[in-house]
C-alpha positions as CSV (number, residue, x, y, z in Angstrom):
1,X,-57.0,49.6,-28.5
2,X,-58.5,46.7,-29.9
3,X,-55.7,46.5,-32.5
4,X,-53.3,46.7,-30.0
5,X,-54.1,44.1,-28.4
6,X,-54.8,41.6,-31.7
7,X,-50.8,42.3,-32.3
8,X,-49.6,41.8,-28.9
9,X,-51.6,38.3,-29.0
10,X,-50.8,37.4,-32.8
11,X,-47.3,38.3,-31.5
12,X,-47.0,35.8,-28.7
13,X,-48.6,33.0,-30.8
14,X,-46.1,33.8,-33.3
15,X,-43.2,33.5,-30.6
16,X,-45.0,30.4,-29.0
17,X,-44.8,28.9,-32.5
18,X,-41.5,29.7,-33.2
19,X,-40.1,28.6,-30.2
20,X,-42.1,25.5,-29.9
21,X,-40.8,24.5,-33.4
22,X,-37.1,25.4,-32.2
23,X,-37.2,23.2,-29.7
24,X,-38.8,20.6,-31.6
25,X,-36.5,21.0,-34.6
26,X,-33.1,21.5,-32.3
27,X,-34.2,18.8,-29.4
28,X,-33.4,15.4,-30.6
29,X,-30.1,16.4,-32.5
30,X,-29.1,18.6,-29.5
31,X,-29.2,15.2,-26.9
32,X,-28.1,12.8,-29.2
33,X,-25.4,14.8,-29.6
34,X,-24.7,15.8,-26.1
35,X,-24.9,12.9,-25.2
36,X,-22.1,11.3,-27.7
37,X,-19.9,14.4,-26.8
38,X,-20.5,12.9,-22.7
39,X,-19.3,9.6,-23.5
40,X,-16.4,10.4,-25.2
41,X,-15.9,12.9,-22.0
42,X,-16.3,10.1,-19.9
43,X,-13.9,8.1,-22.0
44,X,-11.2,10.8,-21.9
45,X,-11.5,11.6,-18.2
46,X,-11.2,8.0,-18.2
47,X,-8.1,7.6,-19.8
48,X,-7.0,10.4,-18.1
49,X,-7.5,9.1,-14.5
50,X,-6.3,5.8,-15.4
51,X,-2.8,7.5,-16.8
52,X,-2.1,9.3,-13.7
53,X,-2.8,6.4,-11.6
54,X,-0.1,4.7,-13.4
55,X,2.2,7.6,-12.7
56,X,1.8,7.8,-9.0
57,X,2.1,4.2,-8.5
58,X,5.9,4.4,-10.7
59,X,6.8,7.5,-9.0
60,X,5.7,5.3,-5.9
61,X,7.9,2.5,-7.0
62,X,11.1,4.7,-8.0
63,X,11.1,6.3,-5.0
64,X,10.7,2.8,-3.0
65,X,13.6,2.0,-5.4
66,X,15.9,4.8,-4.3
67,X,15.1,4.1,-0.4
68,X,16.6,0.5,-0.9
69,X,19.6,2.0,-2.6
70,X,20.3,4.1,-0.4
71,X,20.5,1.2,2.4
72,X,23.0,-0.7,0.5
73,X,26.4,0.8,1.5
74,X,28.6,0.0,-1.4
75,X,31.4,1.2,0.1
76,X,31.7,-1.8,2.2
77,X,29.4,-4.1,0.4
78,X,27.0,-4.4,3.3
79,X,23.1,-3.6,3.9
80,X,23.0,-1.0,6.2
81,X,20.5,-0.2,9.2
82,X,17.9,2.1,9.9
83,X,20.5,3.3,12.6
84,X,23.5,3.8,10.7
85,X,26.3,2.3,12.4
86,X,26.9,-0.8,10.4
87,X,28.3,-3.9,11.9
88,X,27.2,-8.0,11.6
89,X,24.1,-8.3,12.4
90,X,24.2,-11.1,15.6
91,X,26.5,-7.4,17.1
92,X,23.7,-5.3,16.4
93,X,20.9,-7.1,17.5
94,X,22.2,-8.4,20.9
95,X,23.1,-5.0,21.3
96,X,19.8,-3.5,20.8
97,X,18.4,-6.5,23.1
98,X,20.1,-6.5,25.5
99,X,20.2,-2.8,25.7
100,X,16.2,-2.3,25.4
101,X,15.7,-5.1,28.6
102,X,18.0,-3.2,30.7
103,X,16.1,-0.2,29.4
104,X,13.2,-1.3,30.2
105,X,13.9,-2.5,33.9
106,X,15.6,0.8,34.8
107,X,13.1,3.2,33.3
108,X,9.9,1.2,35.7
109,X,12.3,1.3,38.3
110,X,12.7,4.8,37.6
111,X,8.9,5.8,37.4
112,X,7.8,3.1,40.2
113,X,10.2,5.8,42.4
114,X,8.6,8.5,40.7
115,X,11.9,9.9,39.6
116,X,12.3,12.6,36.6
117,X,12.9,11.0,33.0
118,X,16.3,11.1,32.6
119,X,18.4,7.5,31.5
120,X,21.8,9.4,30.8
121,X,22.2,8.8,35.0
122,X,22.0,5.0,34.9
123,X,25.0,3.0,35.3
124,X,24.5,0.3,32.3
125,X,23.6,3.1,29.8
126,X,27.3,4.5,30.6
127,X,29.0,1.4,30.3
128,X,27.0,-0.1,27.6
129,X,28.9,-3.5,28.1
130,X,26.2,-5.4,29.3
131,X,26.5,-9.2,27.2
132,X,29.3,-8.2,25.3
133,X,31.6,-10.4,24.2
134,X,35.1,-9.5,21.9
135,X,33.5,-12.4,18.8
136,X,30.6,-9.7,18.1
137,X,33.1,-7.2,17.2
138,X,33.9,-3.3,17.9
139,X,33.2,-2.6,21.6
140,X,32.3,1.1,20.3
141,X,30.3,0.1,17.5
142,X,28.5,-2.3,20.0
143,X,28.0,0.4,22.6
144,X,26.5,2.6,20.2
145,X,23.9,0.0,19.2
146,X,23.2,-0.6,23.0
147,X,22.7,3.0,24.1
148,X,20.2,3.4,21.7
149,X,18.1,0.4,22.5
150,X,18.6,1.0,25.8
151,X,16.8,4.6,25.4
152,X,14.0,3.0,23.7
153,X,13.6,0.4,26.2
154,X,14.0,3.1,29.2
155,X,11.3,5.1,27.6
156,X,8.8,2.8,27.1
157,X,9.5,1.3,30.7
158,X,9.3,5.1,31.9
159,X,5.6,5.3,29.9
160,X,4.5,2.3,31.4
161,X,4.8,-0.6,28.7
């Protein structure tokens, strides 16, 4: 009994030792060299981070690129709107103008009455001649440009604005 116990003791101071001197042996090798292995880690995620930040802001730019492009209208050598229609410029924006004022006044007329939402009924979006004159250009074209300002205006009179 005696015995047994002597080994089981000798046995654990000789594990204790061993592990002790492991540790001591292995330490300060192990975390310099963990540590060298985390810098160049660091580095490379780095590097890494830094490449694909470069990407997304060329994609960025290429597709900012492609949006312009496809505004010029070649076709007839002119810079076309968000809306599409083409046309000069002084046509489109007195268009869009004159059509958002009227707009406006008919759709807080509309919800002053407390009448439904609806501009398609008002007299000026149906003609859609209000301050046109024949130097701007296409009637159409111009009516085009007015009805849709006129919609925006009539909705944010309708809301209130």
């Amino acid at each position: 009994m005696k015995l047994n116990m002597l080994k089981k003791r000798l046995g654990g101071v000789a594990l204790g030792l061993s592990l002790l001197g492991g540790i001591a042996m292995t330490s300060p090798n192990s975390v310099a060299q963990a540590q060298y292995q985390n810098r160049d880690w660091q580095q490379n995620r780095d590097w890494q981070r830094e490449q694909q930040r470069r990407q997304r802001e060329w994609e960025r730019e290429q597709r900012r690129r492609q949006r312009e492009n496809d505004r010029w209208d070649n076709r007839n050598d002119r810079y076309d709107d968000r809306y599409g229609y083409g046309g000069s410029f002084q046509l489109r924006q007195t268009a869009l103008n004159a059509g958002y004022n009227e707009g406006i006044k008919e759709g807080r007329k509309d919800r002053s009455r407390n009448e439904r939402f609806d501009y398609r009924d008002e007299e000026d979006f149906r003609n859609a001649n209000t301050d046109y004159s024949s130097r701007l250009g296409s009637r159409e074209l111009y009516a085009q440009y007015f009805r849709q300002g006129f919609v925006n205006g009539y909705t944010d009179g309708y809301r209130g604005y």
